[in-house]
N, C-alpha and C positions, 0 to 999 in steps of 0.2 A: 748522652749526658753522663757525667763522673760525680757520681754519689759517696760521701764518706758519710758514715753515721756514728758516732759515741766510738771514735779511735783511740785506742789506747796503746801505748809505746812506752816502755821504760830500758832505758841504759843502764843498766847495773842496780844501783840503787835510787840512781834518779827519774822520775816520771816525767818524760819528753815530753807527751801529747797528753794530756788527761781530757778525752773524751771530748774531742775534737767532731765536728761534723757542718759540712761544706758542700753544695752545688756548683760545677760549670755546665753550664743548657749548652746544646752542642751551638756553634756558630760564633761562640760569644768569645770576648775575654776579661777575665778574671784574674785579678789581682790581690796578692796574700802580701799585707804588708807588715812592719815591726820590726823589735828591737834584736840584736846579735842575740843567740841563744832563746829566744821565743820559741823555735819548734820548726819555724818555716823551713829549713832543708829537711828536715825530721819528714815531714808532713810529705813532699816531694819522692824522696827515696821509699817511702813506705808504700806510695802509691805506684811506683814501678819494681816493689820486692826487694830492695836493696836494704831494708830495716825489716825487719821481723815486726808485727804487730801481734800483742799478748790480746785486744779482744777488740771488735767494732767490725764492722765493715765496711767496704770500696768497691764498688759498683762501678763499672764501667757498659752502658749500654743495658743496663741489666746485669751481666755477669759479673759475679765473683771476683775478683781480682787476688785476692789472699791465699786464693788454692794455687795461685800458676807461679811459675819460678819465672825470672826478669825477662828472658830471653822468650818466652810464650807472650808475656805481656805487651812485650815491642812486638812482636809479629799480631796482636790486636788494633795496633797502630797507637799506644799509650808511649809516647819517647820524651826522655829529658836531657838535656842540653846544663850539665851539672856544675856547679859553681866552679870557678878555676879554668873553665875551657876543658883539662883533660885530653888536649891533644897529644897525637903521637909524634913526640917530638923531631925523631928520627926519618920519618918516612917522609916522601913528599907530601905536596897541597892534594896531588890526583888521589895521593896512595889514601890518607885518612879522608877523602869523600866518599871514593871506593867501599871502604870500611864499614860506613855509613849505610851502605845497600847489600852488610853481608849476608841478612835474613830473604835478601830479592832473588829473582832468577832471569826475570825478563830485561836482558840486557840492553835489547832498545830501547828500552822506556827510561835506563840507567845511564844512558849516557846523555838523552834527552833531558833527565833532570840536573845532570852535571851540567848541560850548558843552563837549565836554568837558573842554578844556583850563581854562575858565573856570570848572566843578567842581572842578578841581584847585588854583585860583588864582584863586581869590573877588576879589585883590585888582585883576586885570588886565582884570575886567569894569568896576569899578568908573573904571576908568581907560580905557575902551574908545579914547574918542576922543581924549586926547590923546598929544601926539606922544612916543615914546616915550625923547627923551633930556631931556626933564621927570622921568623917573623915578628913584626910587632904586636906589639898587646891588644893593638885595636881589629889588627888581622887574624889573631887567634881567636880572639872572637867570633871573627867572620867567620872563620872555618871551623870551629865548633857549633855554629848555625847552620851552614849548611852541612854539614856532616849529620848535623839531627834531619835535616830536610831531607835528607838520600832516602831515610827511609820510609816517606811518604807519609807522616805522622797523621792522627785524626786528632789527636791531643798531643798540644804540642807544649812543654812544659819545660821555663827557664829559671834556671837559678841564676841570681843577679847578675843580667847576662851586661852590664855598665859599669863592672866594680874594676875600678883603677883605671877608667878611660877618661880620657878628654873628650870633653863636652861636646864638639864636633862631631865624634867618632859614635858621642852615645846619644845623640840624634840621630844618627842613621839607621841604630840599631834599633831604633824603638818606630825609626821609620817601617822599616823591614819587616818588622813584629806586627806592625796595622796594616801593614799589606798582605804580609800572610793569613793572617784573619778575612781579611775582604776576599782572598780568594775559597774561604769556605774550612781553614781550618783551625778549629777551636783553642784557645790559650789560658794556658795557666801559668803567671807571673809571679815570682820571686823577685822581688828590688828593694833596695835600702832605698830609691831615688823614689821616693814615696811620690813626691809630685808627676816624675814622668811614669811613673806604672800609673795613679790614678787619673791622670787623665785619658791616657788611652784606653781604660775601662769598661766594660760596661756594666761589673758588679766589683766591691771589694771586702776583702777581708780581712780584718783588724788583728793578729795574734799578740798576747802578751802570755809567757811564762806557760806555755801548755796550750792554753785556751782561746777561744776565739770570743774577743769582748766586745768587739761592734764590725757592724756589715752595712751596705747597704749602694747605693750605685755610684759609681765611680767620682759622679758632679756631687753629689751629695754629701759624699766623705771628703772629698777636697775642700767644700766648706763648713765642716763640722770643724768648731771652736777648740775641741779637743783633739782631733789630727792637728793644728793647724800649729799649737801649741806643743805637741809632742812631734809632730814627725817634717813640719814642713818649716816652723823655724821663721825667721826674719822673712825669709821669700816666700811666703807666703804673703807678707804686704807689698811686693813690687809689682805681684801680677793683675 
């Protein structure tokens, strides 16, 4: 389970997170939803060491997470798949899955999970060898998904892994994301696309401006009057 309790985070002179605190129970997934600038990448990075936190704690399992630097934290199996993709533009599709498994050692198991990433993502076999900012938007995706999956994550955690895709492309992706769950590894969602994170839920988390102002399970928040009004819009009456 990944425990935050009373996080606190400031940028300079702005207060990111004021004292923020969240559960993901392992197995489950968990969805942090809100406005641009609310905290939710803040929130993300902080829990893999990429943000400095001034006071609270992150639990992961029990353990501390605040004392280890990023590269200790991913070898706990804590991995984020960070807004933008972040791919290596230059290398191939092999070279940044590769990448993805460079805290591993056990190379049969690395190449075993390269084809299962390529099970998952027919299209990034098909693409093996070339470089991977030849690709499209919906493929960089794929391969910043599996590039996160090389490394056999236990918490596996997306920053709005739908932003600029077509709608096609951002069902698949949210397909992929309740499969990976069902096979046993736990999620933590970052999406502007408030309707597809909260229905594949099974808890969520409301942020505005710092804080976290309403929770509760993923069917629950989809028909609360006030998500329905701020986050889900007109389509919210077509469904």
């Amino acid at each position: 389970m990944l425990e935050l309790h009373d996080l606190q985070v400031y940028y300079g002179g702005i207060h990111a997170l004021q004292g923020i605190s969240l559960e993901v129970p392992d197995g489950k997934i968990v969805s942090l939803i809100g406005a641009n600038g609310a905290g939710k990448s803040t929130t993300l990075n902080s829990i893999v060491g990429l943000v400095k936190t001034q006071s609270g704690s992150i639990k992961w399992n029990g353990q501390e997470l605040t004392a280890l630097n990023t590269k200790q934290i991913v070898s706990q199996g804590v991995v984020l798949v960070p807004e933008g993709r972040r791919i290596f533009p230059n290398l191939s599709v092999w070279e940044n899955l590769t990448l993805g498994a460079y805290h591993r050692n056990d190379k049969a198991d690395i190449e075993k999970d390269r084809e299962m990433i390529y099970e998952l993502f027919p299209r990034l076999k098909e693409r093996e060898k070339q470089s991977a900012g030849t690709l499209s938007g919906g493929e960089q995706q794929m391969l910043a998904v599996g590039r996160g999956l090389m490394s056999r994550p236990k918490l596996f955690m997306l920053d709005e892994p739908s932003l600029g895709l077509a709608p096609l492309i951002v069902k698949n992706i949210f397909s992929i994301v309740k499969r990976i769950n069902e096979q046993g590894t736990t999620v933590l969602l970052i999406e502007q696309n408030a309707r597809a994170a909260l229905k594949i839920a099974d808890y969520g988390y409301v942020m505005e401006t710092g804080r976290i102002t309403l929770s509760g399970t993923g069917k629950d928040l989809l028909s609360d009057e006030r998500i329905r009004h701020a986050y889900l819009g007109d389509e919210s009456q077509k469904k």
